[in-house]
PyMOL Python script that loads the backbone (N, CA, C, O; Angstrom):
from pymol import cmd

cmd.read_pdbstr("""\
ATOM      1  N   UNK A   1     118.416  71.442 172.501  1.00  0.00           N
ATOM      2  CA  UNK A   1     117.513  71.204 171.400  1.00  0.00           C
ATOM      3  C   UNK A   1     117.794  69.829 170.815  1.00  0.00           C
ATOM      4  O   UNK A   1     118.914  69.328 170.909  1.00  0.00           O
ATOM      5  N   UNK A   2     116.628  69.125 170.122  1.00  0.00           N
ATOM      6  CA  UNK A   2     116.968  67.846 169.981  1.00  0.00           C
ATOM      7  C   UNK A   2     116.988  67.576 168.261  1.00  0.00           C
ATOM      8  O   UNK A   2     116.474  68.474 167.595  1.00  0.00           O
ATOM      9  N   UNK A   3     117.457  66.592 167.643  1.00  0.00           N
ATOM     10  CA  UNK A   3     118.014  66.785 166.013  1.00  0.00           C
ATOM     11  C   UNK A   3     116.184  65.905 166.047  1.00  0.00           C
ATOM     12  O   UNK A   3     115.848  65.205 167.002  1.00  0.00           O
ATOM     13  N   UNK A   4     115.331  66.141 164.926  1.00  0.00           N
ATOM     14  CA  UNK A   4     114.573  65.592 164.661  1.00  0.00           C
ATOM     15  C   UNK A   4     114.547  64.951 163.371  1.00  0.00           C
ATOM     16  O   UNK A   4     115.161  65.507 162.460  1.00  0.00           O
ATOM     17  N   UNK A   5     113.831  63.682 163.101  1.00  0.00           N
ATOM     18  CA  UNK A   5     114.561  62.852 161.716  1.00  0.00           C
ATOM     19  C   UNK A   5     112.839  62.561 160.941  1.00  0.00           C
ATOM     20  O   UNK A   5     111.879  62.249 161.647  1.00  0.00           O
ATOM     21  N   UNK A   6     112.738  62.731 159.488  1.00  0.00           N
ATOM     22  CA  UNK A   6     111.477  63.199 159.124  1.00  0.00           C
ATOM     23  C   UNK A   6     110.467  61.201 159.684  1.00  0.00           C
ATOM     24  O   UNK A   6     110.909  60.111 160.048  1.00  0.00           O
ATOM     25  N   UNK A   7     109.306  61.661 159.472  1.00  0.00           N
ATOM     26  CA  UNK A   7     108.599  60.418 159.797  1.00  0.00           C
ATOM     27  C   UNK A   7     108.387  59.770 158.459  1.00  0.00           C
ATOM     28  O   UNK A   7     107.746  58.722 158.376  1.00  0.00           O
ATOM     29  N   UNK A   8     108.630  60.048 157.968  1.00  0.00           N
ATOM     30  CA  UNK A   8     108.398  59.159 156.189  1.00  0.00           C
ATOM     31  C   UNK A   8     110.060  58.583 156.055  1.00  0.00           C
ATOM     32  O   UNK A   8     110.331  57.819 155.129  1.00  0.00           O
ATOM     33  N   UNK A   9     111.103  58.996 157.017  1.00  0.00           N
ATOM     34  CA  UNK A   9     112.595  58.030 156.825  1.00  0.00           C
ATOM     35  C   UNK A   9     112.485  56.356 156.908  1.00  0.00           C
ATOM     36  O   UNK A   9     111.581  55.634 157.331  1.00  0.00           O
ATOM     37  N   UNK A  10     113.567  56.104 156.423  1.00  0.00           N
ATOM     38  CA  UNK A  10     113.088  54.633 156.871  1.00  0.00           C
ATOM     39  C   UNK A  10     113.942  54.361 157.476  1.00  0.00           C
ATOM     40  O   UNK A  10     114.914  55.102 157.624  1.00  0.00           O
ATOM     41  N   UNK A  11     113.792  52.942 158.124  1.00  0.00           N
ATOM     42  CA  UNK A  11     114.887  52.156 158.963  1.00  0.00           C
ATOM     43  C   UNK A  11     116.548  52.117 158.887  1.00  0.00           C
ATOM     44  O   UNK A  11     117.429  52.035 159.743  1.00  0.00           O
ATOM     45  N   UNK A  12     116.538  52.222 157.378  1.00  0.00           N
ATOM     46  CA  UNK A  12     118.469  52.409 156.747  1.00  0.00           C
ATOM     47  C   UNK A  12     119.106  53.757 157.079  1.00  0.00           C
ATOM     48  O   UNK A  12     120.175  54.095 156.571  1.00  0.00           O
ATOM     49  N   UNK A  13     118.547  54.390 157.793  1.00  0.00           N
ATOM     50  CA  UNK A  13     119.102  56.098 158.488  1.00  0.00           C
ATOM     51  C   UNK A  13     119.241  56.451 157.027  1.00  0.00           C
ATOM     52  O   UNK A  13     119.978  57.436 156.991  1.00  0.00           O
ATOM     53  N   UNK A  14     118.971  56.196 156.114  1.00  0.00           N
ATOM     54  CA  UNK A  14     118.965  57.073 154.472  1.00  0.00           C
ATOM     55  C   UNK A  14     117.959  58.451 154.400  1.00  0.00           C
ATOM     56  O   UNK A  14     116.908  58.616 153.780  1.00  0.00           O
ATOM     57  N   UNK A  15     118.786  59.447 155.370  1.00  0.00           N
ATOM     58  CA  UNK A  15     117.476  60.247 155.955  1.00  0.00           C
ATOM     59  C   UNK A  15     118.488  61.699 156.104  1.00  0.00           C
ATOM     60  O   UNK A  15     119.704  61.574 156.252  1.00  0.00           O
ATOM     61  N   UNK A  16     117.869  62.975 156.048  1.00  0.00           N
ATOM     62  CA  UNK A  16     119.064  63.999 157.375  1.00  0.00           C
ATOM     63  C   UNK A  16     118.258  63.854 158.348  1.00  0.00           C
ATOM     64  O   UNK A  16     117.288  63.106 158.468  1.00  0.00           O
ATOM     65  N   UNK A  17     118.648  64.507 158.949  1.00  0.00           N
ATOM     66  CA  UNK A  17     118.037  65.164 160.855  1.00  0.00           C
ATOM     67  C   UNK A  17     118.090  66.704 160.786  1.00  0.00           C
ATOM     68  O   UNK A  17     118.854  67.310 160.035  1.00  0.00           O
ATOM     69  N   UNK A  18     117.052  67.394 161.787  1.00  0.00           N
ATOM     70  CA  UNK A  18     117.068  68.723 161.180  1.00  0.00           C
ATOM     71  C   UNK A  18     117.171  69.215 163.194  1.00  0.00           C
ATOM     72  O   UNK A  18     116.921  68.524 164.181  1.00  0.00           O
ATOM     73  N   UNK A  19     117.443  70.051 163.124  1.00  0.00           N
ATOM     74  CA  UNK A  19     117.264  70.932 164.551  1.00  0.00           C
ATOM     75  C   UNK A  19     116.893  72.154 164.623  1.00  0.00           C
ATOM     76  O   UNK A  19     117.762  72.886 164.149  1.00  0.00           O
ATOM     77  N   UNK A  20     116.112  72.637 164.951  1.00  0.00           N
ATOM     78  CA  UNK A  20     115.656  74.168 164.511  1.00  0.00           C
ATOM     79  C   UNK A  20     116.329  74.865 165.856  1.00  0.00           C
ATOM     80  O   UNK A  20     116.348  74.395 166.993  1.00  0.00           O
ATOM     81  N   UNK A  21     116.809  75.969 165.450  1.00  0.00           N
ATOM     82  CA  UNK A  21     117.746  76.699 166.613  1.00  0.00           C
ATOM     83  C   UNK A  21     117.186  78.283 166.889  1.00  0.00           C
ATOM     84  O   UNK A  21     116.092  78.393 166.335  1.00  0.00           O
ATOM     85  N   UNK A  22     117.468  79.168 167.366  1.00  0.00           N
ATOM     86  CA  UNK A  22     116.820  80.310 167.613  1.00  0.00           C
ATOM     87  C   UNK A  22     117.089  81.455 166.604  1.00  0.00           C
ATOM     88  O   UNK A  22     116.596  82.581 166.679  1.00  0.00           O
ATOM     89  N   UNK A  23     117.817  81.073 165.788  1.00  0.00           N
ATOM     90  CA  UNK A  23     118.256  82.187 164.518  1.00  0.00           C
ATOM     91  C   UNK A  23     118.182  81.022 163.248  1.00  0.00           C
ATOM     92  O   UNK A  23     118.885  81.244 162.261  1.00  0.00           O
ATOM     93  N   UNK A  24     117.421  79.912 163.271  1.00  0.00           N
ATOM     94  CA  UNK A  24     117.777  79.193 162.067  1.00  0.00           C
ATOM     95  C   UNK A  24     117.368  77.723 162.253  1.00  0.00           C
ATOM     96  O   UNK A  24     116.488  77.348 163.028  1.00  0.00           O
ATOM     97  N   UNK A  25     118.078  76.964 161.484  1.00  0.00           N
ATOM     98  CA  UNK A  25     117.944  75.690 161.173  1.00  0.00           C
ATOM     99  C   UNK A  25     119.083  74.655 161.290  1.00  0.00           C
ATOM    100  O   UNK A  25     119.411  74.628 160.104  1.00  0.00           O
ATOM    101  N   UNK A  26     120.042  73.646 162.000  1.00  0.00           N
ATOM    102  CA  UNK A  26     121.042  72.871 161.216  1.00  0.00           C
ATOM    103  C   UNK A  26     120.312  71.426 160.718  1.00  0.00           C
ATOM    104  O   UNK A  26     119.367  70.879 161.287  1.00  0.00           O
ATOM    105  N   UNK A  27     120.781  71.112 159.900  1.00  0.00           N
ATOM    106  CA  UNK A  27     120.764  69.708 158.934  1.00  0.00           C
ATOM    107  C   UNK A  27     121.988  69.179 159.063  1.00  0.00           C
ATOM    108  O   UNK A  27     122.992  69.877 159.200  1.00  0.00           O
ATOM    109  N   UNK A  28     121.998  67.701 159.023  1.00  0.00           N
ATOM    110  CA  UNK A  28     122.881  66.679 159.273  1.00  0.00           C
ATOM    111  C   UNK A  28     122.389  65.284 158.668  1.00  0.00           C
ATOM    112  O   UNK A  28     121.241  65.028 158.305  1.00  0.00           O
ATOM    113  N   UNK A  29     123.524  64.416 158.634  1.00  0.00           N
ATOM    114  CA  UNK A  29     123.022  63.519 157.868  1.00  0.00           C
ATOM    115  C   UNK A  29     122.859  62.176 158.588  1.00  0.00           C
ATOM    116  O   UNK A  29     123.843  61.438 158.640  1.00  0.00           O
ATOM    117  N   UNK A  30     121.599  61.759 159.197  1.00  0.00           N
ATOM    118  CA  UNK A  30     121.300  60.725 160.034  1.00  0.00           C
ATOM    119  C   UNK A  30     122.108  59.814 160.598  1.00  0.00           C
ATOM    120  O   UNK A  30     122.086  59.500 161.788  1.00  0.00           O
ATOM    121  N   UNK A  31     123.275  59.106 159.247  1.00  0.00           N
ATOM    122  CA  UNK A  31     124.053  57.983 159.149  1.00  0.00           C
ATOM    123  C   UNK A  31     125.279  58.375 160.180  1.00  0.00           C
ATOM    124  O   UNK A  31     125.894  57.506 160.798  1.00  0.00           O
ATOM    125  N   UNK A  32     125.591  59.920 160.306  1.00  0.00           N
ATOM    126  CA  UNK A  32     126.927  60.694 161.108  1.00  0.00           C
ATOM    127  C   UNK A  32     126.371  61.576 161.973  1.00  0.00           C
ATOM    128  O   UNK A  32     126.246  62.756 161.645  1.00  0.00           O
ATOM    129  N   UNK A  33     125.949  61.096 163.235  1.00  0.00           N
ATOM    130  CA  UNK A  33     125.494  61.751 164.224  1.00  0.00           C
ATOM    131  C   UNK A  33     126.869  62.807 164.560  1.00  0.00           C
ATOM    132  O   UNK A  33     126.576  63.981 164.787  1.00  0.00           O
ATOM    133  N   UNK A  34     128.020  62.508 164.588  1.00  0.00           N
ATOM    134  CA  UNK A  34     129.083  63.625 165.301  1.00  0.00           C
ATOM    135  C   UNK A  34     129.914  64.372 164.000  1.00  0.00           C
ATOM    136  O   UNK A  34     130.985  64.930 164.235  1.00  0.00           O
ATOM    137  N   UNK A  35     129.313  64.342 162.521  1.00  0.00           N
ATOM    138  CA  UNK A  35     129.544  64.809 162.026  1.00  0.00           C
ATOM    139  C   UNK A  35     129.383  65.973 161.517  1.00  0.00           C
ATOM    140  O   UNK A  35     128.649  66.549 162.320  1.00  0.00           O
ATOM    141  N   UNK A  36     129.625  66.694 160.651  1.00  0.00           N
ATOM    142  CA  UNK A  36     129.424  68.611 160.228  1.00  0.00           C
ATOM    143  C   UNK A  36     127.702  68.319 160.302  1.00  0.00           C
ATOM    144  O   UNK A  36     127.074  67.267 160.413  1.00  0.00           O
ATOM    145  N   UNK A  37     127.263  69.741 160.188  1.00  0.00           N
ATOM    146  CA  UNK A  37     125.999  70.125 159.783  1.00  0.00           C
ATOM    147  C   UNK A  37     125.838  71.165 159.244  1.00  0.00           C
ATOM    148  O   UNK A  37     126.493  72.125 159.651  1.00  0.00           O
ATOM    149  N   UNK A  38     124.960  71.320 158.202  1.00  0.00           N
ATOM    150  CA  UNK A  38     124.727  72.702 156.992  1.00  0.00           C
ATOM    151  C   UNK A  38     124.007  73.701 158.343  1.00  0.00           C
ATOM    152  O   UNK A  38     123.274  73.213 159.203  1.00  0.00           O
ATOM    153  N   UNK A  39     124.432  75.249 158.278  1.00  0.00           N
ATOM    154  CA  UNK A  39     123.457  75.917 158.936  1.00  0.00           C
ATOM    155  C   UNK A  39     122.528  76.645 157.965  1.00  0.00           C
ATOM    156  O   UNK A  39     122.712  76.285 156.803  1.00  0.00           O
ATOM    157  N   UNK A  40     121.563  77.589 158.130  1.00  0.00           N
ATOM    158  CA  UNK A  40     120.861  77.565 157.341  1.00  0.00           C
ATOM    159  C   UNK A  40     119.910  78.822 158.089  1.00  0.00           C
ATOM    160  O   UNK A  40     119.348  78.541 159.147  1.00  0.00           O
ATOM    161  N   UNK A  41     119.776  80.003 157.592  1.00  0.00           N
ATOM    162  CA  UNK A  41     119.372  81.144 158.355  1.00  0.00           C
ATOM    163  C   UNK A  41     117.558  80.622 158.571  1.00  0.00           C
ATOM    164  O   UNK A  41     117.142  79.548 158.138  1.00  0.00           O
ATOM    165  N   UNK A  42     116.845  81.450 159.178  1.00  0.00           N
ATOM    166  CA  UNK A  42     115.252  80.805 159.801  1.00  0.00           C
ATOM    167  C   UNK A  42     114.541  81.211 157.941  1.00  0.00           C
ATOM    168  O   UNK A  42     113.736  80.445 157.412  1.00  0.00           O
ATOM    169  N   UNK A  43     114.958  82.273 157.361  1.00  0.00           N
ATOM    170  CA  UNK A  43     114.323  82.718 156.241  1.00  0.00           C
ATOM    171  C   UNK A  43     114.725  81.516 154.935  1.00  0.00           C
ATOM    172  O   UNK A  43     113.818  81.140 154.192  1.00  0.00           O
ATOM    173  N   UNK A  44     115.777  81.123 154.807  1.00  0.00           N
ATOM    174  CA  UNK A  44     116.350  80.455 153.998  1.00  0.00           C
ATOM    175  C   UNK A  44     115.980  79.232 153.941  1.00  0.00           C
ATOM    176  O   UNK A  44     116.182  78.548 152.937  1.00  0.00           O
ATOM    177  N   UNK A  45     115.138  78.598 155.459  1.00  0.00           N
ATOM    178  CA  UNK A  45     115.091  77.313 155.800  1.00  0.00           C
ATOM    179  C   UNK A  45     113.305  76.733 156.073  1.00  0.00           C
ATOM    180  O   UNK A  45     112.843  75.595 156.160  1.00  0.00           O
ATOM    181  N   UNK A  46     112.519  78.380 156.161  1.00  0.00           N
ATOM    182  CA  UNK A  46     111.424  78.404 155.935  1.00  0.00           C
ATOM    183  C   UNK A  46     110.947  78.560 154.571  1.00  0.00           C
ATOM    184  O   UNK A  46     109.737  78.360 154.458  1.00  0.00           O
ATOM    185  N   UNK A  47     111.683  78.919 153.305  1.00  0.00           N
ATOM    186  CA  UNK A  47     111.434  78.815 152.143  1.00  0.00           C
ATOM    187  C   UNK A  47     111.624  77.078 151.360  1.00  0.00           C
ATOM    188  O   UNK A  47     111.084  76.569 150.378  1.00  0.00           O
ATOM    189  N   UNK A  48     112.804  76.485 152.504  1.00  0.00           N
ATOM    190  CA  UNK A  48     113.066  75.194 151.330  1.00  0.00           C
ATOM    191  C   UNK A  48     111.693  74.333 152.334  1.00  0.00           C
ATOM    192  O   UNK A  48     110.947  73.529 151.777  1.00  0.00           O
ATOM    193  N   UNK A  49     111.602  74.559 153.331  1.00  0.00           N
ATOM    194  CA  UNK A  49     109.984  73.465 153.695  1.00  0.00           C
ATOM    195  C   UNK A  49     109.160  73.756 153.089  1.00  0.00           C
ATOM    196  O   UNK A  49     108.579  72.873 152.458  1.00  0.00           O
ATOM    197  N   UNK A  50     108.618  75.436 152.972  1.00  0.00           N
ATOM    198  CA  UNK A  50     107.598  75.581 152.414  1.00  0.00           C
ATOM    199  C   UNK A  50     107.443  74.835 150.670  1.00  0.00           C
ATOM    200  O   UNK A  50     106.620  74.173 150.039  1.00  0.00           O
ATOM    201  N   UNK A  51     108.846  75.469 150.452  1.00  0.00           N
ATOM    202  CA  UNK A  51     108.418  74.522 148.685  1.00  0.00           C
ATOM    203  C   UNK A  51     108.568  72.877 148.796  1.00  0.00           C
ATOM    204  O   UNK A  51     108.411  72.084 147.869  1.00  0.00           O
ATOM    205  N   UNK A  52     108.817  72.653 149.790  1.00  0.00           N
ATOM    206  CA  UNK A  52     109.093  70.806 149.910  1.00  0.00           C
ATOM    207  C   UNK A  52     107.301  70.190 150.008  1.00  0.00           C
ATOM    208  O   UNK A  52     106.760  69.181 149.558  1.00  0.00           O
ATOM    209  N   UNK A  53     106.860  71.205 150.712  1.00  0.00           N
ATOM    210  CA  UNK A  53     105.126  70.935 150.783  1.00  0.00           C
ATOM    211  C   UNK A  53     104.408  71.198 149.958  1.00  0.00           C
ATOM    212  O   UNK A  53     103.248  71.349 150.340  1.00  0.00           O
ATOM    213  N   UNK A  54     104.711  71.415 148.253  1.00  0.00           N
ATOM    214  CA  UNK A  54     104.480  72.087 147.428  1.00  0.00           C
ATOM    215  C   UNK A  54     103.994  70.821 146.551  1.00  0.00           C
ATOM    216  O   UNK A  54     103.580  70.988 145.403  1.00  0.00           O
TER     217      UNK A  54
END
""", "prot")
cmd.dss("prot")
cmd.show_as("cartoon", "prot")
cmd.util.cbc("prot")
cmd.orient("prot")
C-alpha cells in the first residue's frame, strides 16, 4: 500500500501522509518518511475526514 500526501500540501513537506490499510488508517508526518505513525481504526478515521469536509 502506498502513503498518500493531501493535494492542497505544499512543496515544504509541511503536510502528513495517510495510508489506508484493511482494518484502518496510518498517518505520518511527510518531513519523516521512516518515522512512527498514528494508527487509527477504519470507524475512527472515517469520522475525522468526514468532519474535515465539513
Amino acid at each position: 500500500m502506498t502513503w498518500r500526501k493531501s493535494s492542497r500540501s505544499n512543496q515544504t513537506n509541511a503536510c502528513v501522509e495517510v495510508r489506508l490499510t484493511a482494518t484502518g488508517a496510518r498517518v505520518r508526518d511527510a518531513k519523516n518518511a521512516t518515522g512512527p505513525a498514528l494508527a487509527f481504526p477504519a470507524t475512527r478515521f472515517a469520522a475525522f475526514r468526514d468532519a474535515l469536509k465539513r
